[in-house]
C-alpha positions as CSV (number, residue, x, y, z in Angstrom):
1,X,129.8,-55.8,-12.6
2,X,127.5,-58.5,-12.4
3,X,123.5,-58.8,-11.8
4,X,122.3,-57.9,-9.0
5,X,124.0,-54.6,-9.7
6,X,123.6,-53.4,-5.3
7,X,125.3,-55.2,-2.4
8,X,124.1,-58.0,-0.8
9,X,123.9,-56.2,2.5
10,X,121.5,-53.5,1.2
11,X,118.7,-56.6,-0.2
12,X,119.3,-58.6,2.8
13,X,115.8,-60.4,2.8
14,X,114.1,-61.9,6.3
15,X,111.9,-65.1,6.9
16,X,108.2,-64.8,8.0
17,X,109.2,-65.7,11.4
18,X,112.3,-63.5,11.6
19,X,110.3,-60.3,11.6
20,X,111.5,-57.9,14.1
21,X,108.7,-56.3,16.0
22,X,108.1,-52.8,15.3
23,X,106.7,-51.8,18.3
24,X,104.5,-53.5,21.0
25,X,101.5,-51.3,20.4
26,X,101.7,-52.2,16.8
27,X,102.4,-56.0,16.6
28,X,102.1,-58.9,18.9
29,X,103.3,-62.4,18.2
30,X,103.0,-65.8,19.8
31,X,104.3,-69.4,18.9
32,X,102.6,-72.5,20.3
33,X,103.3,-75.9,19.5
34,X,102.2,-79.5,21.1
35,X,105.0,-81.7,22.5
36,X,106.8,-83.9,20.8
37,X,106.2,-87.9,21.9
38,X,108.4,-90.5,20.9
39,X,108.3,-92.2,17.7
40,X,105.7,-90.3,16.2
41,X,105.8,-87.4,13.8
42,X,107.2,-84.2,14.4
43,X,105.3,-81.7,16.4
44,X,102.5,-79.4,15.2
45,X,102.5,-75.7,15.7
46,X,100.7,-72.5,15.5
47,X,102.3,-68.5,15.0
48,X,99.3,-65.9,15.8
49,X,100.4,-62.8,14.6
50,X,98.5,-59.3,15.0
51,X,100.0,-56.2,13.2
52,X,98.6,-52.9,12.3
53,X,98.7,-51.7,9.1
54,X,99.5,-47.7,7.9
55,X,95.9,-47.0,7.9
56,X,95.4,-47.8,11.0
57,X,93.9,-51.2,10.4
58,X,94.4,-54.8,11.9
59,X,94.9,-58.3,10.7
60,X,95.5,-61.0,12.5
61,X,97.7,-64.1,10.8
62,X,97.1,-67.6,12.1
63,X,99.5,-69.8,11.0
64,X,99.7,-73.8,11.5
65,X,101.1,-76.8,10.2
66,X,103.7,-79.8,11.2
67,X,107.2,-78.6,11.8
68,X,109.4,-78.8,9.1
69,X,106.3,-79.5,6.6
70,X,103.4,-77.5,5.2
71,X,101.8,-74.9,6.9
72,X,98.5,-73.2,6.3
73,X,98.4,-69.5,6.8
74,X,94.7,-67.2,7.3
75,X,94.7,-63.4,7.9
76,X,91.4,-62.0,9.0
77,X,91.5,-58.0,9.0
78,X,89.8,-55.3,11.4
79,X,89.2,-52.0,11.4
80,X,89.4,-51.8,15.4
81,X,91.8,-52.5,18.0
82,X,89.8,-53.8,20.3
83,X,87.9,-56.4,17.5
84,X,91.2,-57.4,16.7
85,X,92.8,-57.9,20.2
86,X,89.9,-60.0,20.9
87,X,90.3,-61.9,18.3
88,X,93.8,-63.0,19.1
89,X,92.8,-63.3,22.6
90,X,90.1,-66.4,21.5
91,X,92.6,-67.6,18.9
92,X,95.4,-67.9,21.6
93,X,93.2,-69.7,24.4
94,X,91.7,-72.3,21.9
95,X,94.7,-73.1,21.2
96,X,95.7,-73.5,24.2
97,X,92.3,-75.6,25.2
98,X,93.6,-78.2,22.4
99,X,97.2,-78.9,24.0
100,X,99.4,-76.5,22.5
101,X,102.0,-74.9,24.8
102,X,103.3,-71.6,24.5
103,X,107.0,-71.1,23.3
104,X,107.4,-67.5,22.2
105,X,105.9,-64.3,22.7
106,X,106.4,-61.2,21.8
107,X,104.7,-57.5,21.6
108,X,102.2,-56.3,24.5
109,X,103.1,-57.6,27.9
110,X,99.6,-59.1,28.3
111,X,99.8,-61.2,24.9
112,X,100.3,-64.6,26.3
113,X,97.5,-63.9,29.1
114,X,99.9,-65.7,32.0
């Protein structure tokens, strides 16, 4: 028997982004990215992510970066719901204000505000 000494099916391991969503009260997600032009590099984008944690906590995870490069990630944490759902809320729209479009979202019906 050879290390690992489990089946591969048991460790199976997810990316970031692959996350299912445990439930819409509980986690909200939306991807935004610019459009690509021609002949320039490849387009930017931004993952806002709000989850609640087991003791009943927020944080809200801003990602960003170029795709296919480096990406910068920031998690901000709140105690209350409505703190952090406002936070996501001025998150989303400023980047919204600076040209990104919204590609994905996924959680509580209201969390791409359109």
């Amino acid at each position: 028997m050879s290390w690992p000494f489990w089946p591969e099916a048991a460790v199976r391991q997810t990316a970031y982004n692959d996350r299912p969503c445990a439930s819409p009260d509980r986690s909200m997600r939306i991807y935004l990215q610019t459009m690509p032009e021609a002949g320039t590099e490849a387009p930017r984008y931004v993952q806002i992510t709000l989850e609640q944690d087991l003791l009943g906590g927020w944080t809200l995870y801003r990602e960003s970066g170029v795709q296919g490069g480096k990406a910068m990630l920031k998690r901000e944490v709140y105690v209350d719901r409505d703190a952090a759902l406002a936070a996501f809320t001025k998150a989303r729209d400023a980047q919204i204000k600076k040209g990104f479009k919204l590609m994905f979202s996924q959680g509580q019906e209201s969390a791409h505000g359109r």
